[in-house]
N, C-alpha and C positions, 0 to 999 in steps of 0.2 A: 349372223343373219345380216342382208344387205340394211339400208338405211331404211327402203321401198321395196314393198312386196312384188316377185316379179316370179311368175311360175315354176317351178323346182323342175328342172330338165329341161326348160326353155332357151335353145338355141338362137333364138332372134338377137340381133342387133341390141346396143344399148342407145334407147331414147332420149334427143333431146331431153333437158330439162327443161318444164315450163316456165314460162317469162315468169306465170305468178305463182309464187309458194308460198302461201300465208303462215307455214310453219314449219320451224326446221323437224323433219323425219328424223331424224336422229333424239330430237325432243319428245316426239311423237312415242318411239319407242321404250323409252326409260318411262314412261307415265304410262303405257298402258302395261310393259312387262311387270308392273310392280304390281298389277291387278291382273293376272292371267287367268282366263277361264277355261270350261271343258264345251261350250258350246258354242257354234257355229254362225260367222257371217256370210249371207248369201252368195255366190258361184254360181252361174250356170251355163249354160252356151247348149245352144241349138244344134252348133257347129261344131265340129273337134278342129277345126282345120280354121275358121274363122269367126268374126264379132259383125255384128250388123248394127248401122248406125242409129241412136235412135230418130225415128223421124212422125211427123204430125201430119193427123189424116182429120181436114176439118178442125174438130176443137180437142181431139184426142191425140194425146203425146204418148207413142209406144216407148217404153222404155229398153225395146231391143233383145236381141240375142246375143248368147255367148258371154264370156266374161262381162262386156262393158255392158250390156244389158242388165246383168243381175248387180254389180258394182253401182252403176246408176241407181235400181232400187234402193240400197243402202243411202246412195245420197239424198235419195226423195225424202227418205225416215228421217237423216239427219240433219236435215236444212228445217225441216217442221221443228223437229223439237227445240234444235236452235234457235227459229224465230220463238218460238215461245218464251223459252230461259229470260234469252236476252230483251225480252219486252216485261216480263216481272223483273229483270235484274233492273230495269232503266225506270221504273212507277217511282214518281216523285212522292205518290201516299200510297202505304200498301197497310194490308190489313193483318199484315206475315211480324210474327215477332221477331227480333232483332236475331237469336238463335237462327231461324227459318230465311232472312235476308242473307248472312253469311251462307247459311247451308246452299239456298238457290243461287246463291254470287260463285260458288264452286263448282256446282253442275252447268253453268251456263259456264263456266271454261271449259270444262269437258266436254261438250256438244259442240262447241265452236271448234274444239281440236279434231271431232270426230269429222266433222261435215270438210274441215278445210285438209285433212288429211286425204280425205278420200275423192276432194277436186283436184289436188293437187296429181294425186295419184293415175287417177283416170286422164288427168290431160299431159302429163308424160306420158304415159302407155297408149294412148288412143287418142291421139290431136284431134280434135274435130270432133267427137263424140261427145261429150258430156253433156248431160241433161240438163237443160234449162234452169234459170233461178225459177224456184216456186215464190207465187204470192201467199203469204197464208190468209186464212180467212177466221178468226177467231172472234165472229158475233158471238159465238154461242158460249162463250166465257166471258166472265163478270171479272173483272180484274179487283173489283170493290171488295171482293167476300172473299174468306181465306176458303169456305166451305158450301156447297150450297144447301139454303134450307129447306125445310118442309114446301110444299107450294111453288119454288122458284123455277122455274123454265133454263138456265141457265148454269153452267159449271163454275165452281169458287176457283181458285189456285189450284188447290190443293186436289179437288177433283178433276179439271184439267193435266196436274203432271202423273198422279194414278195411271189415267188413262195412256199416255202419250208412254211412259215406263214401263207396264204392262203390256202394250201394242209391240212396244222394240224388242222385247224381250223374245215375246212368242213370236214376233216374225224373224228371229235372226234358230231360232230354234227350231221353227217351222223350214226355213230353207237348208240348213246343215247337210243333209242328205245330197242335196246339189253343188256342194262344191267339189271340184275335181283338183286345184292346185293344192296341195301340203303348205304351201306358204301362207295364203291365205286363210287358212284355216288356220292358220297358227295366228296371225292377226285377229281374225274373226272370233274365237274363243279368249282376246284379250278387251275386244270392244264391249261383247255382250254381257261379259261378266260386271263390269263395270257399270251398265245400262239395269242388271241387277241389283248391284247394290243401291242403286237411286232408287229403285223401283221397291225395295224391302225398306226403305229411311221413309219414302211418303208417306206409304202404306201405312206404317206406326203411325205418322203422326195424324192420319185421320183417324185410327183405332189400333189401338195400340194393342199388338199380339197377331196382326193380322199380314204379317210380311211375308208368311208362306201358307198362305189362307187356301184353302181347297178349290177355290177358284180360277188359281192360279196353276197351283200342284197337285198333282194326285195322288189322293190317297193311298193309293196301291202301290203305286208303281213308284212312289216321290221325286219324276219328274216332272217339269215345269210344261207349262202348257205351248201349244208350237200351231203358226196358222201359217196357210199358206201365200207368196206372195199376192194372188186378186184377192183374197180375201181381206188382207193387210190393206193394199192401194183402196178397196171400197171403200173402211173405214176413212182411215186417212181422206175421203175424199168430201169430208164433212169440212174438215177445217184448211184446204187449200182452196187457189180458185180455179185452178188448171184441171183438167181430166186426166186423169194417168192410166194405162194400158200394160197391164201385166200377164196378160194372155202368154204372153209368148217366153217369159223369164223363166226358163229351170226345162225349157225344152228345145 
């Protein structure tokens, strides 16, 4: 497999490399092959034949069509979660025990790998496209509290990465159906498994037994729950300050 995922029977030119690569793809790939999953990172394209670039109407940023549309979405998810990590990983007081500060000091390299993977990615393959840095907006979490209590208005840690791990999951399992490159889907099922196992470590440590809770999974069927991407971006639109527009991603 190449270093950089690049569509299986894709005849185009090979791209520039961009000026910025925050991590060697070679790196990239030995850390996620070593987690390989069965379920899928978002693909999608309006187009068969092209990508459209994202662009902003007012105060709403469309995240676009075609590959670099849905590729963009991934980086929406992934930039969130990253600011998050790496704002618990940086609390000069945290309320997280010295186990739970290692544990979040490793998932905020993994989120950093993810988001810088998939800029880097996108601005080889698509110069000029790439989605905006997001602001995040995280009033609505209490960095104080590892949990929140009875009464509180506000997310602990530990309820914050629940949420953000749960979100990634089902939206990378909710767009699977729309990927159309083999390549990428072989990336995509190395990302989201990984965003799983974060997502089953939280889960314990706010209740333990609860990592493949029926909320998540179903009963029936034992698999994992899957949203789609406007449904994803609304949420998500609690904790950025931008508008994002997913109308048009997966068609």
């Amino acid at each position: 497999m190449p270093d950089t995922p690049r569509p299986i029977g894709s005849d185009a030119p090979q791209l520039a490399q961009p000026r910025y690569t925050p991590i060697k793809r070679r790196s990239f790939f030995m850390y996620a092959g070593a987690t390989a999953g069965a379920t899928a990172l978002v693909l999608a394209g309006c187009s068969k034949d092209s990508d459209t670039t994202p662009a902003s109407t007012n105060t709403t940023i469309s995240l676009g069509t075609g590959d670099v549309g849905v590729l963009n979405y991934a980086y929406a998810l992934e930039q969130l979660e990253a600011a998050f990590y790496a704002q618990v990983k940086g609390l000069t007081s945290t309320p997280l025990s010295p186990a739970e500060v290692t544990y979040f000091t490793q998932v905020a390299a993994h989120e950093a790998i993810h988001r810088d993977f998939l800029r880097a990615a996108i601005n080889r393959d698509a110069p000029g496209k790439l989605l905006q840095d997001l602001t995040p907006n995280f009033s609505g979490i209490d960095f104080t509290k590892r949990t929140m209590a009875a009464g509180d208005s506000k997310l602990g840690i530990l309820d914050a990465a629940k949420a953000f791990e749960d979100l990634g999951v089902a939206a990378y399992n909710g767009a699977g159906k729309l990927i159309k490159s083999p390549a990428y889907l072989v990336i995509a099922g190395q990302i989201v498994s990984v965003e799983a196992r974060h997502a089953a470590y939280v889960r314990n440590l706010i209740t333990p037994g609860s990592f493949a809770a029926d909320d998540q999974v179903d009963a029936t069927t034992g698999l994992d729950k899957a949203l789609t991407p406007s449904t994803v971006i609304a949420i998500m639109g609690a904790f950025i300050t931008q508008k994002l527009d997913a109308s048009t991603v997966g068609h």
